[in-house]
PDBQT receptor file of N, H, CA, C and O in Angstrom, charges set to zero:
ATOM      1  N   UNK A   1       0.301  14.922   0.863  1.00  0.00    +0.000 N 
ATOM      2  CA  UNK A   1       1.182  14.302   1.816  1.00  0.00    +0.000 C 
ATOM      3  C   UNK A   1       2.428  13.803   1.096  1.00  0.00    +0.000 C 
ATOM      4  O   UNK A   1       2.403  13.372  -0.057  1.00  0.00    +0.000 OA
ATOM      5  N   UNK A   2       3.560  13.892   1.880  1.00  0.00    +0.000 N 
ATOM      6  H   UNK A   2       3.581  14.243   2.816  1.00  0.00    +0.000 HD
ATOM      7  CA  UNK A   2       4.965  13.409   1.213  1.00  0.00    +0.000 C 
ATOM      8  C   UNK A   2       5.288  12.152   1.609  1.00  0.00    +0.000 C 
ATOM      9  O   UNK A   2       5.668  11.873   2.746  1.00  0.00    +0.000 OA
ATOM     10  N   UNK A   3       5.145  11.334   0.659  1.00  0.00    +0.000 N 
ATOM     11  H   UNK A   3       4.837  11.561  -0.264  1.00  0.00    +0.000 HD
ATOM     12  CA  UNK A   3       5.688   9.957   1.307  1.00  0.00    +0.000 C 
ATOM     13  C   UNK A   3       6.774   9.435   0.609  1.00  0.00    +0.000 C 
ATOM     14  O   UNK A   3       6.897   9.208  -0.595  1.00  0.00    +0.000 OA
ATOM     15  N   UNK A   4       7.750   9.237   1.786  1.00  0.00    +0.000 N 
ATOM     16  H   UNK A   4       7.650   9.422   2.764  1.00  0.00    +0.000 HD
ATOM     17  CA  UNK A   4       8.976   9.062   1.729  1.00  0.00    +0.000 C 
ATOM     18  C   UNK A   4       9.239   7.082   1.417  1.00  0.00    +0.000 C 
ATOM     19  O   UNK A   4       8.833   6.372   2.337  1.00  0.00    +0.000 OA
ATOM     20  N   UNK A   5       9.797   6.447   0.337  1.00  0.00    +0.000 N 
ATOM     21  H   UNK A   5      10.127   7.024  -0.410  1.00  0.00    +0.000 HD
ATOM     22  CA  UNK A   5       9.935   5.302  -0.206  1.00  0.00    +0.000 C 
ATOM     23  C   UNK A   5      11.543   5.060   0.106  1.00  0.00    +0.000 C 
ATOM     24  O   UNK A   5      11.886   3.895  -0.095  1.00  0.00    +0.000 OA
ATOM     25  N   UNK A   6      12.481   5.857   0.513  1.00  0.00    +0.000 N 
ATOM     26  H   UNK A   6      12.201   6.803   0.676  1.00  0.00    +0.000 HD
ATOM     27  CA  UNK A   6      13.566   5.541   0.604  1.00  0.00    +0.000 C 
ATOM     28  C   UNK A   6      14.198   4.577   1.452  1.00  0.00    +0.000 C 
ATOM     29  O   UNK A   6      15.417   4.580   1.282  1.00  0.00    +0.000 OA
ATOM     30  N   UNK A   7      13.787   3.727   2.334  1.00  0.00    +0.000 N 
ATOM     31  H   UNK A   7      12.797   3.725   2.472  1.00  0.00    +0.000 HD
ATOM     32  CA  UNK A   7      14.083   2.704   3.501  1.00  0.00    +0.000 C 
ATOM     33  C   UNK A   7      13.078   1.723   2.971  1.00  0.00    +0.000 C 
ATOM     34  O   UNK A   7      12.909   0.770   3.731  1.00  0.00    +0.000 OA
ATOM     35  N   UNK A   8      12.364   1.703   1.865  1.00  0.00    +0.000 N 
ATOM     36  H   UNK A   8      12.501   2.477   1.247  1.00  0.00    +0.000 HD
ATOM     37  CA  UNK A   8      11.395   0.152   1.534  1.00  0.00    +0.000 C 
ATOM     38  C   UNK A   8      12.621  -0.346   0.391  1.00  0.00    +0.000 C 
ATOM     39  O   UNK A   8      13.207   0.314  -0.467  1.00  0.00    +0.000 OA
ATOM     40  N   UNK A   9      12.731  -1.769   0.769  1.00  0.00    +0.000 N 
ATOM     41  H   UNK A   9      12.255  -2.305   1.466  1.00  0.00    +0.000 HD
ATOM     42  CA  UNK A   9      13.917  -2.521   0.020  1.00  0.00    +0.000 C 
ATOM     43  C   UNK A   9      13.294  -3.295  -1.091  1.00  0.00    +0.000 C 
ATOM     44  O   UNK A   9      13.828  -3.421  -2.193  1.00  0.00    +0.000 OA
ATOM     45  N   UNK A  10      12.104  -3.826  -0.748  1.00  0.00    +0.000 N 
ATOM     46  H   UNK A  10      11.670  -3.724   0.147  1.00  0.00    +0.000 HD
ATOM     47  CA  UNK A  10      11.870  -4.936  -1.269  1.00  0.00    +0.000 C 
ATOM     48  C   UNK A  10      10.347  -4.294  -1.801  1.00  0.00    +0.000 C 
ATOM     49  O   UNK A  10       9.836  -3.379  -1.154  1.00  0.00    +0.000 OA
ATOM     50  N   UNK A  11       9.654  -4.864  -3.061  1.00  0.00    +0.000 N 
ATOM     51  H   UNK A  11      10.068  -5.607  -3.586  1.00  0.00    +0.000 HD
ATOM     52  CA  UNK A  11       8.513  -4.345  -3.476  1.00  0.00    +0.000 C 
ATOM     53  C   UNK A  11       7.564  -4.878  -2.565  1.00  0.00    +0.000 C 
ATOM     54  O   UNK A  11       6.522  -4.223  -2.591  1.00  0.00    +0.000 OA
ATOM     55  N   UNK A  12       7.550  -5.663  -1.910  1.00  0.00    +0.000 N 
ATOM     56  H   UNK A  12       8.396  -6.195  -1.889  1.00  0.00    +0.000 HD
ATOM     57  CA  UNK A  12       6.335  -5.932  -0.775  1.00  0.00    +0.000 C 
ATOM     58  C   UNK A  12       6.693  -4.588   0.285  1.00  0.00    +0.000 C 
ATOM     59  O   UNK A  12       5.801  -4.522   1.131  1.00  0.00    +0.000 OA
ATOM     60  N   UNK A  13       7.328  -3.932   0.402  1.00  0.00    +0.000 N 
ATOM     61  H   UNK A  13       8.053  -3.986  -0.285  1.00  0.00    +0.000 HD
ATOM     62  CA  UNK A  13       7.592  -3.002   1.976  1.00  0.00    +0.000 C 
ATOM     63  C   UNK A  13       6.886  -1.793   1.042  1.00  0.00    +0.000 C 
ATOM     64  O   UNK A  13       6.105  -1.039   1.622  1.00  0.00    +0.000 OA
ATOM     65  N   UNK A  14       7.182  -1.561  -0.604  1.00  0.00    +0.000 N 
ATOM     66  H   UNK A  14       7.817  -2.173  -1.075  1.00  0.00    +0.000 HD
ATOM     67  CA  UNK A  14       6.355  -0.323  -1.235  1.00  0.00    +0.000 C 
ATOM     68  C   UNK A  14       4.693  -0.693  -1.460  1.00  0.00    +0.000 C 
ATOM     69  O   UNK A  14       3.857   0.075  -1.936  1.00  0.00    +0.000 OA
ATOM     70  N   UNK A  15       4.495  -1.886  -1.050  1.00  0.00    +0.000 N 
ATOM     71  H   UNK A  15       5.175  -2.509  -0.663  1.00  0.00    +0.000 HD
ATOM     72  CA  UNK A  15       3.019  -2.112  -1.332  1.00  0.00    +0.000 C 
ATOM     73  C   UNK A  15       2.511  -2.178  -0.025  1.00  0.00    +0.000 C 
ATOM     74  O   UNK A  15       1.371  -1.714   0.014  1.00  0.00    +0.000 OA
ATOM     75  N   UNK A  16       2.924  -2.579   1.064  1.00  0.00    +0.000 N 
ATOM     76  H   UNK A  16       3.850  -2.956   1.032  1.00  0.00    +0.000 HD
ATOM     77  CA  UNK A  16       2.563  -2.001   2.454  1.00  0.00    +0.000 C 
ATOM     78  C   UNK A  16       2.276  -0.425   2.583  1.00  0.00    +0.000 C 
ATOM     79  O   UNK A  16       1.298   0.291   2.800  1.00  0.00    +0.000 OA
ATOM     80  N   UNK A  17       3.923  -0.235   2.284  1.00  0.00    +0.000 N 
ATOM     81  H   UNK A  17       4.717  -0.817   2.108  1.00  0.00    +0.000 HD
ATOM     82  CA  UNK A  17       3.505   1.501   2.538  1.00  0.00    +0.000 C 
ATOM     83  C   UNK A  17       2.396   2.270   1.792  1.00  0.00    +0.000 C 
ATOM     84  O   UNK A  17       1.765   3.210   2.274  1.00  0.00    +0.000 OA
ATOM     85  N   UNK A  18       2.223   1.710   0.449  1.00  0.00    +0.000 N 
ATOM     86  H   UNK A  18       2.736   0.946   0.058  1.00  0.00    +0.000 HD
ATOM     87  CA  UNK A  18       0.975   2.348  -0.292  1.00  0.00    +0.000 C 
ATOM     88  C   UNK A  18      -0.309   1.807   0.376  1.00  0.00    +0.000 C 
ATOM     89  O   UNK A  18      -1.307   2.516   0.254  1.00  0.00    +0.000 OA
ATOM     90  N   UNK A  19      -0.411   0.801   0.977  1.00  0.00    +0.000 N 
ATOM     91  H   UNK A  19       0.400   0.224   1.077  1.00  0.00    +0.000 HD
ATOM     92  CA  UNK A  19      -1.494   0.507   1.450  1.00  0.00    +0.000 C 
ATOM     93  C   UNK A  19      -2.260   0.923   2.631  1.00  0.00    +0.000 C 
ATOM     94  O   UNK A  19      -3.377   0.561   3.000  1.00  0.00    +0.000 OA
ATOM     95  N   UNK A  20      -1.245   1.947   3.267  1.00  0.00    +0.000 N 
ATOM     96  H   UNK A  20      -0.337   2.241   2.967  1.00  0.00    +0.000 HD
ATOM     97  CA  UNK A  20      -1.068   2.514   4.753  1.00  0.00    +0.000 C 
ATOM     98  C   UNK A  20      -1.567   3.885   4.294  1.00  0.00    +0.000 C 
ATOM     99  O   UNK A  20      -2.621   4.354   4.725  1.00  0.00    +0.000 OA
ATOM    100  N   UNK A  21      -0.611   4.662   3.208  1.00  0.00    +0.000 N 
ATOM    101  H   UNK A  21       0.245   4.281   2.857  1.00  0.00    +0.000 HD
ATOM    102  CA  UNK A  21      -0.437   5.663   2.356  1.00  0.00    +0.000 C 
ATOM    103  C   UNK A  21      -2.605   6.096   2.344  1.00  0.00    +0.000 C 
ATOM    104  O   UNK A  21      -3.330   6.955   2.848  1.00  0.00    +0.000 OA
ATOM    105  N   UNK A  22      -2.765   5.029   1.563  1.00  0.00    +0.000 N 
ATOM    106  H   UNK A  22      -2.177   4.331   1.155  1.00  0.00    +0.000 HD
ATOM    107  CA  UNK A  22      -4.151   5.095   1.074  1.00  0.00    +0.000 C 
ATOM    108  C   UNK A  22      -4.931   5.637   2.689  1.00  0.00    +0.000 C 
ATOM    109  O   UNK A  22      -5.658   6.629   2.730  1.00  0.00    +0.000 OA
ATOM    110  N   UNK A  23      -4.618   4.803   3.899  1.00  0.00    +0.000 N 
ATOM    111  H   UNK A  23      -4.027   3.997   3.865  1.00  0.00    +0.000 HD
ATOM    112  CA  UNK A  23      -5.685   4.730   4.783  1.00  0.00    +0.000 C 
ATOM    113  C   UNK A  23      -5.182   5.918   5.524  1.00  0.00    +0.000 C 
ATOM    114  O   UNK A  23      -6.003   6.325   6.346  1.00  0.00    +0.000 OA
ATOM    115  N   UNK A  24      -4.158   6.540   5.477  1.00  0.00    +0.000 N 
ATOM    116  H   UNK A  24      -3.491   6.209   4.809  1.00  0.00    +0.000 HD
ATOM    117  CA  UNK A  24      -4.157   7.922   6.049  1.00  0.00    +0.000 C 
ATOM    118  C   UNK A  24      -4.431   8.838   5.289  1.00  0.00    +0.000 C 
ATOM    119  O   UNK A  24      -4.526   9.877   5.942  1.00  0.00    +0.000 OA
ATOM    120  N   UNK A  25      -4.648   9.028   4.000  1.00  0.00    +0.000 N 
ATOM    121  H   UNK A  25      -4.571   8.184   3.469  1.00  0.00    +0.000 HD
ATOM    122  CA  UNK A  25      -5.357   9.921   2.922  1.00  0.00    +0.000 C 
ATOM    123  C   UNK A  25      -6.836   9.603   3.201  1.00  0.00    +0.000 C 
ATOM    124  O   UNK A  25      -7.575  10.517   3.567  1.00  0.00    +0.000 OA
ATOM    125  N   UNK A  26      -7.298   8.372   3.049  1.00  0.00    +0.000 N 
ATOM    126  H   UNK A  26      -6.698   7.629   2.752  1.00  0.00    +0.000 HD
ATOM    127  CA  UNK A  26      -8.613   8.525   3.524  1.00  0.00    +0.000 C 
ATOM    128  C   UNK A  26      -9.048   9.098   5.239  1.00  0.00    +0.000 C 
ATOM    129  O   UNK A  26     -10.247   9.153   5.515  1.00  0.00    +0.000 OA
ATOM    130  N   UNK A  27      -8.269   9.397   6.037  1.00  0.00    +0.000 N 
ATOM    131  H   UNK A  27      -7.296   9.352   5.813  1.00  0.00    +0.000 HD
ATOM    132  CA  UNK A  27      -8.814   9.349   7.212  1.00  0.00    +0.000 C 
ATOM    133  C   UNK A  27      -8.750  11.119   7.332  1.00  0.00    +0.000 C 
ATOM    134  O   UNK A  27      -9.711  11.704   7.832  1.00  0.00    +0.000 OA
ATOM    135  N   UNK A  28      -7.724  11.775   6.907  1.00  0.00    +0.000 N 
ATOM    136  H   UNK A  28      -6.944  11.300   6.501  1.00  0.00    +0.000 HD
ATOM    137  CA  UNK A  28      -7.915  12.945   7.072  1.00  0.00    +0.000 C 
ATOM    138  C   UNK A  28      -6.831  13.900   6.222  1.00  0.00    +0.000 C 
ATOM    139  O   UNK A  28      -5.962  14.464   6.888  1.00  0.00    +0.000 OA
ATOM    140  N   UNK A  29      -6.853  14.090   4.838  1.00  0.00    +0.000 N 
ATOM    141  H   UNK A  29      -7.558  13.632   4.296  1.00  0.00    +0.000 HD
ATOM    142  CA  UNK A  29      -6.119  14.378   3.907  1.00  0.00    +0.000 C 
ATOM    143  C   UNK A  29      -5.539  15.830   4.812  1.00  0.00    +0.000 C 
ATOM    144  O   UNK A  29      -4.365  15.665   5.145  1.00  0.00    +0.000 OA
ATOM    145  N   UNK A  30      -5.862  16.596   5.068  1.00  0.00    +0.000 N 
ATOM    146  H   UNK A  30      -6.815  16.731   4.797  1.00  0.00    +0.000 HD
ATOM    147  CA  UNK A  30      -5.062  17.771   5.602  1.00  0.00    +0.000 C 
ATOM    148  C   UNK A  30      -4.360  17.245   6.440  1.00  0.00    +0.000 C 
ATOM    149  O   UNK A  30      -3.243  17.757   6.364  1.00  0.00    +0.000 OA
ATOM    150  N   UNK A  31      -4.410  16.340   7.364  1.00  0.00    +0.000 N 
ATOM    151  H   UNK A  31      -5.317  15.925   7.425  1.00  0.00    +0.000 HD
ATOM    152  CA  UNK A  31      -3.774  16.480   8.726  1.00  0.00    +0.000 C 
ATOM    153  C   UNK A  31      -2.287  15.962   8.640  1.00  0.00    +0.000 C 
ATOM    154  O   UNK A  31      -1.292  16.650   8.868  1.00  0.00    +0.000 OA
ATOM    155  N   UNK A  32      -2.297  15.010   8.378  1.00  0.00    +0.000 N 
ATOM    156  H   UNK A  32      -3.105  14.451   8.193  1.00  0.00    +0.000 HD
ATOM    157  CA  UNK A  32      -0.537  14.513   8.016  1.00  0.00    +0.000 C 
ATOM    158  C   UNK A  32       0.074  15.050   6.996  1.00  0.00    +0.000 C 
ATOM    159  O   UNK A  32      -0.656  15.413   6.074  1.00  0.00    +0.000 OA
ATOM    160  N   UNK A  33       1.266  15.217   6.885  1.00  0.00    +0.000 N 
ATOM    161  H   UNK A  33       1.859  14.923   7.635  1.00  0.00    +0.000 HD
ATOM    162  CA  UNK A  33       1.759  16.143   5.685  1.00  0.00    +0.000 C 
ATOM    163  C   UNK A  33       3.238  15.099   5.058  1.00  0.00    +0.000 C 
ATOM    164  O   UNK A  33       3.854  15.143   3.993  1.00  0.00    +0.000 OA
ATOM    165  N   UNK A  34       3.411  14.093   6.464  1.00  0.00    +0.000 N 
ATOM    166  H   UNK A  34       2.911  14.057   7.330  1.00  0.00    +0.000 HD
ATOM    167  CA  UNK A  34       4.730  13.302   5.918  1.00  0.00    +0.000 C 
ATOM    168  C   UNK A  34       4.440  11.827   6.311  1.00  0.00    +0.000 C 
ATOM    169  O   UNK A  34       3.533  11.627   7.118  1.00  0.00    +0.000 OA
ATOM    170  N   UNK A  35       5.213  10.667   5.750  1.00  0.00    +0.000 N 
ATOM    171  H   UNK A  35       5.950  10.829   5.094  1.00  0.00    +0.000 HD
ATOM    172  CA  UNK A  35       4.989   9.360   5.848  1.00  0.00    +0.000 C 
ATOM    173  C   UNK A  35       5.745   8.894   5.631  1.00  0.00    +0.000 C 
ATOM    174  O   UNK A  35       6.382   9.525   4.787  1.00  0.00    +0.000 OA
ATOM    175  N   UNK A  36       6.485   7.438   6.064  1.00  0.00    +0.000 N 
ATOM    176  H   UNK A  36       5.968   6.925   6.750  1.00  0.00    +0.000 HD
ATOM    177  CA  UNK A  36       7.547   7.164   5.631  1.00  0.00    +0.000 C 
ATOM    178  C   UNK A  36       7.346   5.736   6.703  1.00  0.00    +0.000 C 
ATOM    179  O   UNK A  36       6.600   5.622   7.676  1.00  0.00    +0.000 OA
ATOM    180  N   UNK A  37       8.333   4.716   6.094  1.00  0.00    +0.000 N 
ATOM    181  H   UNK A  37       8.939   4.809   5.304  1.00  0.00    +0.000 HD
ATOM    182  CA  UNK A  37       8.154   3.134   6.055  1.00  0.00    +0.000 C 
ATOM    183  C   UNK A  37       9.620   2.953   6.328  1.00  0.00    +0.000 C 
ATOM    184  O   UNK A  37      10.500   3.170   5.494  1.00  0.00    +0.000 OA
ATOM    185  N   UNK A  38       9.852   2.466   7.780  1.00  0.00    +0.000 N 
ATOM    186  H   UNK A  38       9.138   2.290   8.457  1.00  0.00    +0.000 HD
ATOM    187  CA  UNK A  38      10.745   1.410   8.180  1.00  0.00    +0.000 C 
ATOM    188  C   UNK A  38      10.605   0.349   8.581  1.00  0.00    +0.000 C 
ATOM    189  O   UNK A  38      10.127   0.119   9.692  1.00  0.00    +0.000 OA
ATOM    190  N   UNK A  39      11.154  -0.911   7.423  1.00  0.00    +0.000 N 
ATOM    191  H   UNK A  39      11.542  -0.724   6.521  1.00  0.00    +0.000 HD
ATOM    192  CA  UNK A  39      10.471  -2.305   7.383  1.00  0.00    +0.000 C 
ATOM    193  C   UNK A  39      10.977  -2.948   8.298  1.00  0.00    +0.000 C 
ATOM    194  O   UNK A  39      10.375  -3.914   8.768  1.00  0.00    +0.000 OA
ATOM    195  N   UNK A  40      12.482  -2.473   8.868  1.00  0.00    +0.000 N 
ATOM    196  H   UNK A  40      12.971  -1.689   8.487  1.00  0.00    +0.000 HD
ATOM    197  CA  UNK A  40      13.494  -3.284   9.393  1.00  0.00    +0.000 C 
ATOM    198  C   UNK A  40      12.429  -3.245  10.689  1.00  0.00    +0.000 C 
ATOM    199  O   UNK A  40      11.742  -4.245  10.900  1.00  0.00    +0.000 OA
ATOM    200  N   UNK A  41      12.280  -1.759  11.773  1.00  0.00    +0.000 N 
ATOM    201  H   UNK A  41      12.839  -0.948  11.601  1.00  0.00    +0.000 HD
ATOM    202  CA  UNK A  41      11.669  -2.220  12.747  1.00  0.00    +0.000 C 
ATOM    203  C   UNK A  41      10.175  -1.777  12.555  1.00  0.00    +0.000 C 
ATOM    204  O   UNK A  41       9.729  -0.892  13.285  1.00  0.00    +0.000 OA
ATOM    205  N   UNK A  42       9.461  -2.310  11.685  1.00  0.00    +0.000 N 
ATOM    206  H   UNK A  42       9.824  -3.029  11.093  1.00  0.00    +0.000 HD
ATOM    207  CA  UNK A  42       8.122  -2.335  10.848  1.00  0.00    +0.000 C 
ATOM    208  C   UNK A  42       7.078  -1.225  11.703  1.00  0.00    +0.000 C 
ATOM    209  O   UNK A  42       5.943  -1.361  12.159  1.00  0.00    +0.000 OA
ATOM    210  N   UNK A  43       8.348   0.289  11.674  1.00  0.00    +0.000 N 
ATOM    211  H   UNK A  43       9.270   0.399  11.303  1.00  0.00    +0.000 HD
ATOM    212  CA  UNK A  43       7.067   1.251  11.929  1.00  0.00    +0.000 C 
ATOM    213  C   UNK A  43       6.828   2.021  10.668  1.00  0.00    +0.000 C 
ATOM    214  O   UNK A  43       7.312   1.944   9.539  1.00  0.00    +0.000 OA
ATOM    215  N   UNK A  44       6.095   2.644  11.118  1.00  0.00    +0.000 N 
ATOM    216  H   UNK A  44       5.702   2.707  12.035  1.00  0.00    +0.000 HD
ATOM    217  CA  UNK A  44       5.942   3.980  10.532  1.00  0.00    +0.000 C 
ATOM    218  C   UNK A  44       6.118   4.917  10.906  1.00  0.00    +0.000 C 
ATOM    219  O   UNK A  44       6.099   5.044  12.131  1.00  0.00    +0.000 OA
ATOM    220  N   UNK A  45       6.390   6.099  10.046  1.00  0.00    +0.000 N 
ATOM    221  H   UNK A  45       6.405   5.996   9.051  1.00  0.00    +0.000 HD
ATOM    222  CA  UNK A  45       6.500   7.422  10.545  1.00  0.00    +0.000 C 
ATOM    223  C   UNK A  45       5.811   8.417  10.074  1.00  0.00    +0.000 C 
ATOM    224  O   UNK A  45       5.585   8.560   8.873  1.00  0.00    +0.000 OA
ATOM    225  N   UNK A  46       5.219   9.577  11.416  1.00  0.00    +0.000 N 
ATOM    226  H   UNK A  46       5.402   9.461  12.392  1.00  0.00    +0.000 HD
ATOM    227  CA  UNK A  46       3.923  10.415  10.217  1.00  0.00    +0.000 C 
ATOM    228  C   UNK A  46       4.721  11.422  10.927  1.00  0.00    +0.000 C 
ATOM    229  O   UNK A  46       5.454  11.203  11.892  1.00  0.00    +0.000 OA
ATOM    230  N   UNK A  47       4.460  12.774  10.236  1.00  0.00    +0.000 N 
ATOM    231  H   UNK A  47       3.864  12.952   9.453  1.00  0.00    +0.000 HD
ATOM    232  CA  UNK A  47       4.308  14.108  10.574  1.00  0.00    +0.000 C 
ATOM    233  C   UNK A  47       3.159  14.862  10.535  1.00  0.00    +0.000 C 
ATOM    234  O   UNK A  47       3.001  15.238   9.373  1.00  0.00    +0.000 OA
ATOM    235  N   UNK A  48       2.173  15.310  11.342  1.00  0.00    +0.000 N 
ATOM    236  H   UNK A  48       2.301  15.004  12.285  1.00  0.00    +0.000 HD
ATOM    237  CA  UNK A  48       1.601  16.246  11.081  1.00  0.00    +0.000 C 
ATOM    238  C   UNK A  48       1.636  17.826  10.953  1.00  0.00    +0.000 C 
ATOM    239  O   UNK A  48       2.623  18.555  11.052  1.00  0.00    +0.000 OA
ATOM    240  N   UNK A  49       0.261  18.192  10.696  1.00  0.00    +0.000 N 
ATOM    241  H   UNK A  49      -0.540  17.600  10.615  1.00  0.00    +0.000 HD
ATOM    242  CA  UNK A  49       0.470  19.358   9.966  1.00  0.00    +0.000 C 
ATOM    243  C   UNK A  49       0.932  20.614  11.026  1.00  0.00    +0.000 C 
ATOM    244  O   UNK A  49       1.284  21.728  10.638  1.00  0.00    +0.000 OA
ATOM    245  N   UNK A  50       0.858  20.222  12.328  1.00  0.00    +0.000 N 
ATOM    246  H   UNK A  50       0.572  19.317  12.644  1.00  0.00    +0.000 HD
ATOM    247  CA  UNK A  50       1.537  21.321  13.576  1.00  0.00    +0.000 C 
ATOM    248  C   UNK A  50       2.982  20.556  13.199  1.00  0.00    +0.000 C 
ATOM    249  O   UNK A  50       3.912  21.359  13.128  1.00  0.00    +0.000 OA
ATOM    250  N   UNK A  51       3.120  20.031  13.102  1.00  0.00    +0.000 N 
ATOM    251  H   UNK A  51       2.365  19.379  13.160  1.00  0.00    +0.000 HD
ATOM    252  CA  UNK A  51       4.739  19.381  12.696  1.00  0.00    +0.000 C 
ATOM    253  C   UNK A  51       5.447  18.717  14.074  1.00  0.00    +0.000 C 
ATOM    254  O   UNK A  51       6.600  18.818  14.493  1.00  0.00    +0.000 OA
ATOM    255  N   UNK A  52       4.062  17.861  14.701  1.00  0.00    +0.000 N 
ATOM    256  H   UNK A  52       3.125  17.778  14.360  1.00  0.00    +0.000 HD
ATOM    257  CA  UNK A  52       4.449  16.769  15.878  1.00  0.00    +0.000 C 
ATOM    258  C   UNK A  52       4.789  15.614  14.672  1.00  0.00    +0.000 C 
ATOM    259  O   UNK A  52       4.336  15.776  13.539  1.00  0.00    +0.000 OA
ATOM    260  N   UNK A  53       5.675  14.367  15.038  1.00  0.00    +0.000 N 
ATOM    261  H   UNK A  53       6.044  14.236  15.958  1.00  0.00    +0.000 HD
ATOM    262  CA  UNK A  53       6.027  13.234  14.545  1.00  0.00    +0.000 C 
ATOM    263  C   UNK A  53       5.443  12.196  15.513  1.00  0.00    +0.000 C 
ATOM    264  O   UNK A  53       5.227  12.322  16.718  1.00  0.00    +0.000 OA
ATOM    265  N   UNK A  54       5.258  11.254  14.797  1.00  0.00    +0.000 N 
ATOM    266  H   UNK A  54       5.433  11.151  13.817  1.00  0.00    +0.000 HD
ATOM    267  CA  UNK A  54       5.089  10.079  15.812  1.00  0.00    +0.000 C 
ATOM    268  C   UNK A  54       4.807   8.754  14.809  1.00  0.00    +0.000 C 
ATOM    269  O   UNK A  54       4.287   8.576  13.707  1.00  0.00    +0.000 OA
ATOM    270  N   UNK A  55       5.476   7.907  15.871  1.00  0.00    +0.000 N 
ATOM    271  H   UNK A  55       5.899   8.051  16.766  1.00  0.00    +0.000 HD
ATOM    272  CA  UNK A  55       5.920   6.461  15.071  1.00  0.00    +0.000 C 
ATOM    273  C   UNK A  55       4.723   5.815  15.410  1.00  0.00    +0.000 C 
ATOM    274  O   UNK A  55       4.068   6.145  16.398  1.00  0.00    +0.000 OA
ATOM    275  N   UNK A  56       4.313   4.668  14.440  1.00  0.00    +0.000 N 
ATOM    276  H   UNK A  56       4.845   4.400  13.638  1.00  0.00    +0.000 HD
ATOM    277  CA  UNK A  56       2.683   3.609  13.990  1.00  0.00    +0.000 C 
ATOM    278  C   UNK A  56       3.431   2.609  14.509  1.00  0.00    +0.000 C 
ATOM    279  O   UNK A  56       4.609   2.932  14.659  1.00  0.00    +0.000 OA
ATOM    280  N   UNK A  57       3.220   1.765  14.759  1.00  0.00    +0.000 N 
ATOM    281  H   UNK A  57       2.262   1.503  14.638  1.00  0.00    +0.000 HD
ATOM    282  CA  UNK A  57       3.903   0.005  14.409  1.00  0.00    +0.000 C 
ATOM    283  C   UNK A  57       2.555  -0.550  13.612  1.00  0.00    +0.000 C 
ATOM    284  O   UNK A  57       1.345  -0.354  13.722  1.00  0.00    +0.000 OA
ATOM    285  N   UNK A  58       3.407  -1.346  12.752  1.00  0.00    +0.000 N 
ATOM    286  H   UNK A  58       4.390  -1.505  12.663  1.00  0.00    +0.000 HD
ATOM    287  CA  UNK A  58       2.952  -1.947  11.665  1.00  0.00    +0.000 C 
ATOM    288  C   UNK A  58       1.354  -2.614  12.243  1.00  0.00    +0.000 C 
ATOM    289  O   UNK A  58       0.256  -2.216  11.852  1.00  0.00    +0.000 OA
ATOM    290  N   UNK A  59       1.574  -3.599  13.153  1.00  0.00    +0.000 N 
ATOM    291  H   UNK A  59       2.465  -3.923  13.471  1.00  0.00    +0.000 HD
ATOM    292  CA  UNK A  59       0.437  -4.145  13.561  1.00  0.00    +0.000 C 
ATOM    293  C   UNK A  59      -1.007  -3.770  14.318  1.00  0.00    +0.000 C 
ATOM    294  O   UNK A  59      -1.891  -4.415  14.883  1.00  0.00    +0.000 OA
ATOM    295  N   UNK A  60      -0.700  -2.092  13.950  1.00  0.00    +0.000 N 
ATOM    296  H   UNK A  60       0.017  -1.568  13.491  1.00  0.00    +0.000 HD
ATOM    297  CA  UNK A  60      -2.009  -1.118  14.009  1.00  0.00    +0.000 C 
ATOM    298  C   UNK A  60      -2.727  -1.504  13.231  1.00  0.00    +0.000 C 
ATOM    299  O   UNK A  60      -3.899  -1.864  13.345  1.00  0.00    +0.000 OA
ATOM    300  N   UNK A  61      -1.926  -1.445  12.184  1.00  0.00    +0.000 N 
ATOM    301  H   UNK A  61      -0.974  -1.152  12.091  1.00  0.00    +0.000 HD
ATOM    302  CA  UNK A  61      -2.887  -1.198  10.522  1.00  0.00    +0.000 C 
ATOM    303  C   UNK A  61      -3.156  -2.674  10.244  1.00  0.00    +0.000 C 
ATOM    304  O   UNK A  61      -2.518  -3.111   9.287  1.00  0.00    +0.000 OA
ATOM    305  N   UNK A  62      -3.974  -3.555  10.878  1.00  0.00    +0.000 N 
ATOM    306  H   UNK A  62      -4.492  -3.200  11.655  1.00  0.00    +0.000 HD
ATOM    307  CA  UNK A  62      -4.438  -4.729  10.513  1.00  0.00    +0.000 C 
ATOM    308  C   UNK A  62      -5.026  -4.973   9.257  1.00  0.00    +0.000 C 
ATOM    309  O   UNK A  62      -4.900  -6.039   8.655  1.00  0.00    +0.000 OA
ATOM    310  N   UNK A  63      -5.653  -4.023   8.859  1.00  0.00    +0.000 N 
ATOM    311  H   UNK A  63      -5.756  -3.156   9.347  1.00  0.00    +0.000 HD
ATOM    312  CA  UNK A  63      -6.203  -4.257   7.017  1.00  0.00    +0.000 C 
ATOM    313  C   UNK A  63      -4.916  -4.658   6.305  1.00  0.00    +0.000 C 
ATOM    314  O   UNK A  63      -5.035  -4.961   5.117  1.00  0.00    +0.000 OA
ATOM    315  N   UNK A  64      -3.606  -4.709   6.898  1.00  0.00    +0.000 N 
ATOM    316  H   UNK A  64      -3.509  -4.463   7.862  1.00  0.00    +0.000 HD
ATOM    317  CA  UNK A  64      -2.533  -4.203   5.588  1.00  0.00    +0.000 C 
ATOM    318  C   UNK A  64      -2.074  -6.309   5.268  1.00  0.00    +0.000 C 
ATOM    319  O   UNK A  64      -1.423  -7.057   5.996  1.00  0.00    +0.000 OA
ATOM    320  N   UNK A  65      -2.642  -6.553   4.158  1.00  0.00    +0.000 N 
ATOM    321  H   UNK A  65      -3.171  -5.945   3.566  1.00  0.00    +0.000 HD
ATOM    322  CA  UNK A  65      -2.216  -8.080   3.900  1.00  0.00    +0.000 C 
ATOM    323  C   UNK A  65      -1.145  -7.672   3.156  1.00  0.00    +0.000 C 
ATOM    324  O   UNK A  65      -0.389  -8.504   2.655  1.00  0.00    +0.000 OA
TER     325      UNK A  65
């Protein structure tokens, strides 16, 4: 999976995103192929592997301290 770090400003927004990073590698390593972290309006962004997109909001991923 490609995960995109370019919109995390601050080292807490790259330790979110790795922490997100981790739980979509564990959930189904083929299926997403892209990832990417906008802190400003605290989504996310995935691509999968048919190459649909679709935005997370942050407060899905409740594990993420």
């Amino acid at each position: 999976m490609e995960v995109n770090y370019k919109h995390c400003k601050t080292a807490r927004d790259q330790e979110v995103l790795q922490q997100v990073e981790q739980w979509f590698k564990g959930f189904d390593a083929g299926l997403f192929t892209y990832l990417s972290y906008m802190p400003d309006d605290k989504l996310f962004w995935t691509q999968r592997n048919d190459g649909k997109y679709k935005a997370w909001d942050l407060s899905y991923f409740e594990f993420v301290r």
